[in-house]
N, C-alpha and C positions, 0 to 999 in steps of 0.2 A: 364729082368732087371739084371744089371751086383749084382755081389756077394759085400755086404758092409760089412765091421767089423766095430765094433765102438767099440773104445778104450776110455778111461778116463786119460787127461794130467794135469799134476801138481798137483797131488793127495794129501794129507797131512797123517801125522802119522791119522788121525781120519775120511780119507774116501775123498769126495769130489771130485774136478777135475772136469772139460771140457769137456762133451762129445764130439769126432767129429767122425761124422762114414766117412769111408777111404775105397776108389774105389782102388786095387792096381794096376789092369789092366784097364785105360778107355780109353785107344787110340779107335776111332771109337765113343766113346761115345757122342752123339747129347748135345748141350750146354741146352738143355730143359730138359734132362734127368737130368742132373747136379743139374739146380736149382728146379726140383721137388723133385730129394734128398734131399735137403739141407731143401727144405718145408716140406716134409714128417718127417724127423728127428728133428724141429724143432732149428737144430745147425748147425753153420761153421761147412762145408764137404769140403773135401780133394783128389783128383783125378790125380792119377801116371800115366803120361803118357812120351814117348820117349820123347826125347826133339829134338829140333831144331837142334842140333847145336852139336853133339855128340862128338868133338873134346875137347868141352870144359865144356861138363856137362853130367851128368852119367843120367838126369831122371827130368822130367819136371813136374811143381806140378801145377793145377789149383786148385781155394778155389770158393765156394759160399756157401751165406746168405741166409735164405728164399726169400728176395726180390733181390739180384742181386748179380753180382760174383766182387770177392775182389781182390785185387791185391797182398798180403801176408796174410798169418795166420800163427801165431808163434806157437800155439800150434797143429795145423793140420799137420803143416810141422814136427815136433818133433814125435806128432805122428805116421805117414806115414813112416818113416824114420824106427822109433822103428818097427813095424812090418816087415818091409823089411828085418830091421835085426834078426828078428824074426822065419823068414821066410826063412832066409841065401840066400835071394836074393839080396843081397850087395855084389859087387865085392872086397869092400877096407872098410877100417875104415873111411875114408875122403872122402864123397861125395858131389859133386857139382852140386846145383839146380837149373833148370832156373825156375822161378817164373816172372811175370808181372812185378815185382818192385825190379828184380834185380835179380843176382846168390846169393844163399845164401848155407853155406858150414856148414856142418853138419860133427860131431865126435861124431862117436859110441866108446863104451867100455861095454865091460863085455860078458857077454853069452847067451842063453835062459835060459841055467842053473842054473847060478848063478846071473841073470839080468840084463840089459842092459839098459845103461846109454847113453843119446843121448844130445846134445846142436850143437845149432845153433847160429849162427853168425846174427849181426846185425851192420851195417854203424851206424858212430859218426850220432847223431843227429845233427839236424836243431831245434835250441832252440830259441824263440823269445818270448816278452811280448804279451797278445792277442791283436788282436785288438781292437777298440771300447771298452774300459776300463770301460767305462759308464751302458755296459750290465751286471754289477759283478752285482747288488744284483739280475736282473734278472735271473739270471743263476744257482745263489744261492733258488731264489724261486723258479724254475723250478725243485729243488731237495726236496723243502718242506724245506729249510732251511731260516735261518735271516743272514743279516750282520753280525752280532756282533760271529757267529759261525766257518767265517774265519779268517786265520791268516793273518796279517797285512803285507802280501806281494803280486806282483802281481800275477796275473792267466798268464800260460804261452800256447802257444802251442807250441809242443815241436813234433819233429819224428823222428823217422829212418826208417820207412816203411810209415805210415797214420798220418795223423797228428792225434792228442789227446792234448787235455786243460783240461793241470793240477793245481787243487784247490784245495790247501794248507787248510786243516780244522784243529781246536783244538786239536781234541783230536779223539780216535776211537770211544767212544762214540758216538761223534758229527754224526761220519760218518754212522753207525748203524743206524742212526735216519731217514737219509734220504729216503723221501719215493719221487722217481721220478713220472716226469708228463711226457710220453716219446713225446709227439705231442710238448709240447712248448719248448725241449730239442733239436727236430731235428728243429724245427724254429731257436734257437738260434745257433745250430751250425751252416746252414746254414749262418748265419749273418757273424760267427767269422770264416769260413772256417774253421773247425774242422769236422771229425769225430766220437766223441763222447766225452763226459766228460768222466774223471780221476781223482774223489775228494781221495786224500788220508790223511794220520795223520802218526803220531811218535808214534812207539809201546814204551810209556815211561819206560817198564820193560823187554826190550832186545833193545841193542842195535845193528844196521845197518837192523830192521824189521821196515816196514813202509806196516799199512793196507792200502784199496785201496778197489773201486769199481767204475766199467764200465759202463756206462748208452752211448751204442752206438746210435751215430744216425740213423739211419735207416736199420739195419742189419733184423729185422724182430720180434723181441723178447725185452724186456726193458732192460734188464740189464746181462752182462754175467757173470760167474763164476771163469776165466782166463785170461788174456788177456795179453800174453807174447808180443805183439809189446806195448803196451799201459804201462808193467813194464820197457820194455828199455826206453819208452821215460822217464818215471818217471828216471830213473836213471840219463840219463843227465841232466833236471831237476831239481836234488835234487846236482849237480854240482853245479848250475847257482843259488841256493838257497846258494850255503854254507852249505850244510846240509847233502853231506856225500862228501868222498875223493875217489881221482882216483889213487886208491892201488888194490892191487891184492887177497884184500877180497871182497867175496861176500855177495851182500845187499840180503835179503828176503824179496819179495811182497808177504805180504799175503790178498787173494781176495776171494769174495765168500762167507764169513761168514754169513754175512747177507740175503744168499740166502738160507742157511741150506748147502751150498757146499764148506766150506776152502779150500783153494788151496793155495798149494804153488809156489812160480813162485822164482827162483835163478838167479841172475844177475853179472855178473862178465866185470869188463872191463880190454877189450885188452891191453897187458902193453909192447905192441911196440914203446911208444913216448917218451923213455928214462926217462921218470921220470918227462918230465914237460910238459906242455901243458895239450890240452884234446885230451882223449882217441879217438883212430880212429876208434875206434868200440866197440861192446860188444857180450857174450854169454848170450844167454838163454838155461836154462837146466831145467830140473823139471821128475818127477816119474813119469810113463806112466804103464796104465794095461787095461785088456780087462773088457768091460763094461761088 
């Protein structure tokens, strides 16, 4: 069995964070071997291999679920990345990943010394209202929630890697409350072609924080503690809401509370489209350490 680390991404001042344990060598690695990591770990796993295409990417990254392999993970990439750097197996600060769902380019900074700071890159999403609009209170009771608990705007799905349908709640309260039904969750996504829900709320007492929790469909486990592709889609999102601006401060997802794991997840958007339009991309960045 090849050697794993498991590191913890998007940590908060008070603990918490993502485990994904991280292959840093698995060229040769059997795709069975991969998703009995990912089973045995009972978390999104992370696996460094050469890439295709060595002219135009430094290091190719496969992800698997307990039940099957993903096309990105925002916080396994970050992770992987950190260690690398960690490891002074980084030729450059700017590296270029092939990933199933695209190159995604990563910037280190800092030391082992004095620590290292890593964000990844993420394409403008694809924002739309969901489909079948008619499925909202079900989608709402598949969380253990009522109507009258969202806010009076649509459910969106929204990507930049996976799709994710984001539902606008009250209050974080509201969101605390929810206790998922994971079988009638992956029926509805299913329905709505989503990958998991995304109920998040307004932290009324910090502004540009917005909590947030994961209920994927089918990844193997009910609910995650991170989910860096699922805060960029939130961010464009919260565009398409009215409900934050495309300036060159960054929003905070914070995710995980309610599992006992706060994470913090930082989103910042690319501020190459002069100043109007929407962002053609964004960073995710967050605090990485060894589990």
């Amino acid at each position: 069995m090849p050697h794993i680390e498991v590191v913890k991404v998007f940590t908060s001042a008070v603990g918490g964070g993502n485990p994904a344990p991280i292959v840093l060598c698995a060229d040769g690695l059997p795709d069975d071997d991969m998703l009995a990591i990912a089973r045995t770990h009972g978390h999104e796993s992370g696996f460094v291999l050469a890439p295709d295409d060595a002219s135009r990417h430094d290091l190719r990254l496969r992800f698997f679920v307990p039940r099957h392999e993903m096309s990105m993970c925002g916080h396994a990439t970050i992770g992987a990345v950190w260690l690398l750097a960690r490891r002074g197996l980084l030729k450059s600060d700017r590296v270029a990943i092939q990933t199933m769902s695209g190159t995604v380019r990563a910037m280190v900074s800092g030391n082992p010394e004095d620590g290292i700071s890593v964000e990844i890159s993420q394409p403008g999403a694809t924002v739309v209202e969901m489909p079948q609009p008619q499925l909202r209170a079900d989608i709402l009771a598949a969380m253990g929630l009522q109507p009258a608990d969202a806010l009076a705007l649509p459910f969106l799905n929204a990507s930049t890697s996976r799709v994710k349908t984001l539902v606008p709640l009250r209050s974080p309260a509201v969101l605390d409350a929810a206790r998922p039904d994971p079988a009638a969750i992956e029926r509805l996504c299913e329905r709505i072609d989503s990958t998991g829900l995304y109920p998040f709320a307004a932290d009324p007492g910090q502004a540009r924080k917005f909590d947030a929790r994961q209920f994927p469909k089918s990844s193997g486990y009910p609910e995650d503690a991170a989910t860096g592709i699922a805060a960029a889609a939130l961010a464009f999102g919260l565009l398409h809401y009215g409900l934050a601006a495309a300036d060159a401060g960054p929003l905070l997802m914070h995710q995980g509370r309610a599992m006992g794991c706060p994470s913090d997840i930082h989103v910042r958007f690319a501020q190459d489209h002069a100043g109007s339009g929407t962002p053609p991309g964004c960073y995710l960045g967050g605090c990485v350490e060894l589990a």
